[in-house]
C-alpha positions in Angstrom: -15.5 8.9 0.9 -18.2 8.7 3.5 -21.6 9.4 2.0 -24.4 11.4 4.0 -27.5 8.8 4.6 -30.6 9.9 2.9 -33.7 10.0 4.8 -34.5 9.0 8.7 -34.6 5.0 10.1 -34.8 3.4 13.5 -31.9 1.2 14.4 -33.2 -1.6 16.3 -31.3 -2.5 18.9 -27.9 -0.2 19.7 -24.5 -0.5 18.2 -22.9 1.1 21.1 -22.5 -2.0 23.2 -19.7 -4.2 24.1 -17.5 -4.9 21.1 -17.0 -8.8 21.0 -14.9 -10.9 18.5 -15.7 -12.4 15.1 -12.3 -14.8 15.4 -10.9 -13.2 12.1 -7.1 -12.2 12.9 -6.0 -9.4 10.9 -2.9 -10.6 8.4 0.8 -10.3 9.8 1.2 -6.5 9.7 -1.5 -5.7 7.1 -2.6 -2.6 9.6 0.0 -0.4 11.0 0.8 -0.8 14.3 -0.3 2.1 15.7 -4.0 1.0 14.9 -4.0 -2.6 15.3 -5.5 -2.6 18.2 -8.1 -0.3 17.7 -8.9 -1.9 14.3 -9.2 -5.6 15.9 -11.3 -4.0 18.6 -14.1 -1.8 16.8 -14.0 -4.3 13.4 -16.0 -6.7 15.6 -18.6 -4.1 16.8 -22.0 -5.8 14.5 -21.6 -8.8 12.6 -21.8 -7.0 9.5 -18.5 -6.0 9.6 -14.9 -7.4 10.9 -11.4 -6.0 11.4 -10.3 -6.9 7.9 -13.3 -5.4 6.3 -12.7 -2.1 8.5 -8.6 -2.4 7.7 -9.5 -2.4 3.9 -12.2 0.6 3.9 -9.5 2.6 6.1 -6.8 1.2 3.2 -9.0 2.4 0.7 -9.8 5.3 2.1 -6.9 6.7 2.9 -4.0 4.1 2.7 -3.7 4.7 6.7 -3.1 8.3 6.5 -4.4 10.6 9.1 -3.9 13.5 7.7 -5.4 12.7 3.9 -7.8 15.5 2.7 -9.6 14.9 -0.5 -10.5 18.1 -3.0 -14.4 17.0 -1.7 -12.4 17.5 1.8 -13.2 14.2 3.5 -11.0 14.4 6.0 -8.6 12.1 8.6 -7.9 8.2 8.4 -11.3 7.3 7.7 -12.1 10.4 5.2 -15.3 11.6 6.6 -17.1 14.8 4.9 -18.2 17.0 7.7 -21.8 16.8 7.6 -21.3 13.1 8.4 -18.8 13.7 11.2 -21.1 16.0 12.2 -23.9 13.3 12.9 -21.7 10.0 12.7 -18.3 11.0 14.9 -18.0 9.6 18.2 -15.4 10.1 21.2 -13.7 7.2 20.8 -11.0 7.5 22.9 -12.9 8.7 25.7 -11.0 12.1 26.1 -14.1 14.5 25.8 -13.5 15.9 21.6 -14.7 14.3 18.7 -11.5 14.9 16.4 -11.8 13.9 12.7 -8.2 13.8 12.6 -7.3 11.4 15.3 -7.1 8.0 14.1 -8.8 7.0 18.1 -11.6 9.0 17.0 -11.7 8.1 13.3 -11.8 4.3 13.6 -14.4 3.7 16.3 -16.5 6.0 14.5 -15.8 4.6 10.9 -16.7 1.2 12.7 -20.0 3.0 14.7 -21.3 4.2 11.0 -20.7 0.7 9.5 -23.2 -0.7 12.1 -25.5 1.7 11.9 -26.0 1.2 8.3 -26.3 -2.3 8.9 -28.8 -1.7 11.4 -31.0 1.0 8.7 -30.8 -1.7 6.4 -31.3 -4.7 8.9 -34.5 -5.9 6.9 -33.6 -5.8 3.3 -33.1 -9.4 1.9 -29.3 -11.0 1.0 -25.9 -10.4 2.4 -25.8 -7.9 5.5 -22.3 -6.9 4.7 -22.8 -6.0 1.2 -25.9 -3.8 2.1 -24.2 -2.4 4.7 -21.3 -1.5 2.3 -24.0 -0.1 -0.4 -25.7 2.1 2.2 -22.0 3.4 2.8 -22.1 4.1 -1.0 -24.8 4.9 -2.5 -27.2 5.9 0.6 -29.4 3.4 2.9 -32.8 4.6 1.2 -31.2 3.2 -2.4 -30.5 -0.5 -0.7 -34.0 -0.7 0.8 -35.7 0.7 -2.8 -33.9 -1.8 -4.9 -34.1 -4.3 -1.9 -30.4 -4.7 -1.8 -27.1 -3.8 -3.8 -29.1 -1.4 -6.3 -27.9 -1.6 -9.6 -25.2 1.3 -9.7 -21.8 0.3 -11.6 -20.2 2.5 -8.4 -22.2 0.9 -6.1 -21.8 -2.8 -7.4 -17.7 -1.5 -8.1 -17.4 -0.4 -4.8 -18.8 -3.6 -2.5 -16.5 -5.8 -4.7 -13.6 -3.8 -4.4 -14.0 -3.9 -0.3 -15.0 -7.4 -0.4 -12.1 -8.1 -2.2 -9.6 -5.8 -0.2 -10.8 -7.7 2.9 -8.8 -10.8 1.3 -5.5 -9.5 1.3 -6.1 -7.9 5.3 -7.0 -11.3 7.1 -5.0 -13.8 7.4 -5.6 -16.8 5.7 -7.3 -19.7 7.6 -7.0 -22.2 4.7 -4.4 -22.9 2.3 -4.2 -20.3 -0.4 -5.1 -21.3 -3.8 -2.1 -20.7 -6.6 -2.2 -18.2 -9.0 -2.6 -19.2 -12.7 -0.4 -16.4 -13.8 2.8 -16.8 -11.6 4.4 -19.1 -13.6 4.6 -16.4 -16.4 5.8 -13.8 -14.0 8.7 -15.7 -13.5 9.1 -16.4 -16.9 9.6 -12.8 -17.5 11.7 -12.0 -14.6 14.1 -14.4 -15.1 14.5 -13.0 -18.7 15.9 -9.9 -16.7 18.6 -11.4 -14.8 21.4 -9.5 -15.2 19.9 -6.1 -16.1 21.5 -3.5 -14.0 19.3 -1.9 -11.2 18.1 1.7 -11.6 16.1 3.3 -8.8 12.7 4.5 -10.3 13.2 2.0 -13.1 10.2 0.3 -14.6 12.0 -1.0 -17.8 11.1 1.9 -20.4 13.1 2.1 -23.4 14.2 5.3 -22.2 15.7 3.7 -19.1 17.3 1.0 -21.1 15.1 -1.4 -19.5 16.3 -1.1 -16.2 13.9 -1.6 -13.7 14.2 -1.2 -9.5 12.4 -3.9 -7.5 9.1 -3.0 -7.4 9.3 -2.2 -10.9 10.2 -5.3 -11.9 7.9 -7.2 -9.8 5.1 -4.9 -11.6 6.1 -5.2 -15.3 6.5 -9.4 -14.7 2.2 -9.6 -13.6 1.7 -6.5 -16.0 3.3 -9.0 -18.8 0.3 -11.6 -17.8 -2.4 -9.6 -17.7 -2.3 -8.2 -13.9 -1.6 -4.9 -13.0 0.2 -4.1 -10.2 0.4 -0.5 -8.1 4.0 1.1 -8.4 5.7 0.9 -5.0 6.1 -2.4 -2.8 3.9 -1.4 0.0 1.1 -0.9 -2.4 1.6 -4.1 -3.6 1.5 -6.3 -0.6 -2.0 -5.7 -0.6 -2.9 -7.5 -3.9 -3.9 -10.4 -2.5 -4.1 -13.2 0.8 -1.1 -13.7 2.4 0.6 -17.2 2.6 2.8 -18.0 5.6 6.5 -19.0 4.9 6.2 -22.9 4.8 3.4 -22.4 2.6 5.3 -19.8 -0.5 4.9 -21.1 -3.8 6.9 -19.6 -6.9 5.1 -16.1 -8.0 4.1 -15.1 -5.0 5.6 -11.9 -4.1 8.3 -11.7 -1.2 8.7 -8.3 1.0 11.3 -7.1 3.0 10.9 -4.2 5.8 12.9 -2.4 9.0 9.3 -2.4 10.8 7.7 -5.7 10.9 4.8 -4.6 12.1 3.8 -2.4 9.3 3.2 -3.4 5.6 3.0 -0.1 4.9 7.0 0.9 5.9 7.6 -2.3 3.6 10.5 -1.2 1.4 11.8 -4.1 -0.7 9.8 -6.9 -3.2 10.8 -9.6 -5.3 9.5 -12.7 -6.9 9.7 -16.5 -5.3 11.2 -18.6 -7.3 11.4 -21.7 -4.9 13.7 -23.2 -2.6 14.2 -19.7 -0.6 15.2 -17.8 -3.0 13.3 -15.1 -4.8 14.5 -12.7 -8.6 15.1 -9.8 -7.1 16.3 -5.5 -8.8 18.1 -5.1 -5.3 20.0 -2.1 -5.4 22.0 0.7 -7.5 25.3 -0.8 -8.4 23.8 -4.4 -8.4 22.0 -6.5 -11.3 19.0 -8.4 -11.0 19.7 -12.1 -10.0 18.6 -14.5 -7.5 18.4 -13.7 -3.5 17.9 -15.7 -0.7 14.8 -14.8 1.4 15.5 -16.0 4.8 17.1 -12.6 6.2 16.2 -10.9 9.2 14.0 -8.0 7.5 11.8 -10.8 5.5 8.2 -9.1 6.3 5.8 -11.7 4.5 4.4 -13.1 1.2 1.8 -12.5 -0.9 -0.2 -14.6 -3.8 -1.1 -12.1 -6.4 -5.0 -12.5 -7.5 -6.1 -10.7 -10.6 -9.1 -9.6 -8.4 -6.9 -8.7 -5.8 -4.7 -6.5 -8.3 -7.5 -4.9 -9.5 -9.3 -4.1 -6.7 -6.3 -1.7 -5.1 -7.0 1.6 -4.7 -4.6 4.3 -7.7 -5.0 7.4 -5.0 -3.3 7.0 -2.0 
């Protein structure tokens, strides 16, 4: 959740200015649609930030929701507490209220309170962004005591996390490197074909090891080591995305009604090669092999233990 900044700086220069581009495309529907735009726009207000970093604090935040209030009731998209509304909200959208609630609001400010942490801690040595994101965390007088990412497990946890979030919200400019456990996914998924689907199923004994499809998909990386978030939409974002020419068995295929929103993303299964993927599609079906090429196929993505581990269990 936002964190109020302790003590008073001047911000050289002024993070109100024209918003530019840092050249870093957002991955195929990794924001909603609704906020594309205004995450592309205001993620390239400072070079400490960009609109994948912004898309996975939002994510992490608040998994896109505008209504989300937390028990420490951060509120809206962004979750800011009210004292740092209070100082830190801006009219984004131009319409003469500063509403915590409204996602037009919400972003450009979330984006305006990035910079200006960047621009408090402009001087301290080593990686902009990651002082920027430890100021957001722990406070901007903590990052210019300890002369950068002070030595807080949250702190150090948190920049990591975001960093690594970022990953799985741009879209790759550079072929993305395979992951060492797929192979074992596979191998477990294909030791379910023929297992009848159950909706909910995640292949308890008490369920007679019946699984749905994101339940599958979760207990085949959970049986090498990586653990996955329960539903599909969750785990689209556990790592970069590969494009279709580019799918290599493991990586995790996703199916949707809304292309233009991961998070309406309602169907998962694993790529097995040649366009077909292991899939738990339905109740009154068994799991089995699928084609891929259909007209709801949303987009791929290469499961990274980092990228597992770095998704949020909240939202």
């Amino acid at each position: 959740m936002m964190v109020l900044v302790i003590g008073v700086y001047l911000i050289a220069g002024t993070v109100a200015g024209g918003v530019g581009s840092s050249g870093k495309a957002l991955a195929k529907g990794s924001v909603p649609a609704a906020y594309q735009a205004l995450v592309q726009q205001w993620g390239n207000l400072c070079p400490a930030i960009n609109p994948a970093l912004l898309a996975a604090q939002l994510y992490q935040e608040s998994g896109f929701n505008p209504t989300a209030q937390s028990p420490a009731q951060a509120q809206g998209i962004a979750q800011f507490i009210p004292g740092t509304w209070a100082s830190h909200g801006i009219d984004g959208d131009g319409d003469g209220d500063r509403d915590v609630w409204d996602p037009k609001d919400a972003i450009p400010s979330a984006a305006t309170y990035d910079c200006t942490l960047a621009g408090y801690v402009k001087d301290v040595p080593g990686n902009a962004t990651h002082n920027m994101l430890a100021a957001y965390n722990a406070g901007a007088y903590a990052v210019i005591r300890y002369g950068g990412v002070p030595p807080y497990d949250e702190t150090e946890n948190y920049v990591q996390v975001i960093t690594t979030l970022e990953e799985s919200f741009a879209a790759p400019t550079t072929r993305v490197d395979p992951s060492e456990q797929a192979a074992g996914a596979i191998h477990y998924a294909q030791g379910k074909i023929g297992t009848p689907y159950l909706w909910g199923g995640t292949g308890t004994a008490a369920q007679g090891g019946r699984f749905d499809c994101s339940g599958l998909t979760q207990a085949a990386y959970d049986s090498v080591g990586i653990t996955l978030p329960r539903v599909a939409n969750d785990q689209y974002n556990a790592g970069p995305h590969p494009a279709r020419d580019e799918l290599l068995p493991g990586d995790l295929v996703f199916f949707s009604d809304d292309l233009t929103n991961s998070r309406a993303i309602r169907h998962v299964g694993i790529y097995v090669g040649g366009g077909y993927m292991i899939d738990a599609p339905r109740t009154g079906a068994l799991i089995r092999f699928d084609p891929i090429d259909t007209p709801d196929y949303f987009g791929a993505t290469r499961v990274t233990a980092d990228g597992a581990a770095a998704l949020p269990t909240d939202i």
